[in-house]
C-alpha positions, 0 to 999 in steps of 0.5 A, spaced: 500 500 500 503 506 498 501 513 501 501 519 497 503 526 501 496 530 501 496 537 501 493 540 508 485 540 510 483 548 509 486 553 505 492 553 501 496 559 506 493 556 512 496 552 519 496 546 519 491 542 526 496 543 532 497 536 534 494 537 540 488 538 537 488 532 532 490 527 539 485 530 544 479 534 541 472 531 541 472 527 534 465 531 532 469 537 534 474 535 530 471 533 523 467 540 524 473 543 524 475 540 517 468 538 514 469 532 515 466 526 516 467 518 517 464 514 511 464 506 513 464 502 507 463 495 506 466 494 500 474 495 505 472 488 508 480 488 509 483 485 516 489 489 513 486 495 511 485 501 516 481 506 512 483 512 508 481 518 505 477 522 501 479 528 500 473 532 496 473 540 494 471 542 501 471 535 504 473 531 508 471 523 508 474 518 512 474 512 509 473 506 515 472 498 513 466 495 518 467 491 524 472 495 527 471 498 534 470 506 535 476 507 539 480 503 534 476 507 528 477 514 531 484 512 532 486 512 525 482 518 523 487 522 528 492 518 525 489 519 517 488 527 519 495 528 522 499 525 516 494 529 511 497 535 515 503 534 514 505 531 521 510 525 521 509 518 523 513 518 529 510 524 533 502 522 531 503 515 534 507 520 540 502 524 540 496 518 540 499 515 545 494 514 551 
C-alpha cells in the first residue's frame, strides 16, 4: 500500500491542526473543524486495511472498513488527519499515545 503526501485540510496559506488538537479534541469537534466526516464502507472488508481518505473540494471523508471498534476507528482518523497535515509518523503515534 503506498501513501501519497496530501496537501493540508483548509486553505492553501493556512496552519496546519496543532497536534494537540488532532490527539485530544472531541472527534465531532474535530471533523467540524475540517468538514469532515467518517464514511464506513463495506466494500474495505480488509483485516489489513485501516481506512483512508477522501479528500473532496471542501471535504473531508474518512474512509473506515466495518467491524472495527470506535476507539480503534477514531484512532486512525487522528492518525489519517495528522499525516494529511503534514505531521510525521513518529510524533502522531507520540502524540496518540494514551
Amino acid at each position: 500500500m503506498s501513501v501519497s503526501t496530501c496537501l493540508p485540510a483548509g486553505t492553501p496559506d493556512s496552519s496546519p491542526i496543532p497536534l494537540p488538537r488532532i490527539a485530544s479534541a472531541p472527534l465531532p469537534d474535530l471533523l467540524a473543524s475540517v468538514n469532515g466526516e467518517v464514511v464506513v464502507l463495506d466494500a474495505l472488508d480488509d483485516p489489513n486495511l485501516f481506512g483512508g481518505i477522501v479528500d473532496r473540494p471542501g471535504r473531508l471523508l474518512f474512509a473506515m472498513p466495518p467491524r472495527r471498534p470506535a476507539v480503534e476507528r477514531e484512532r486512525w482518523v487522528r492518525a489519517l488527519l495528522a499525516h494529511r497535515e503534514g505531521y510525521g509518523q513518529a510524533e502522531v503515534q507520540e502524540a496518540l499515545t494514551v
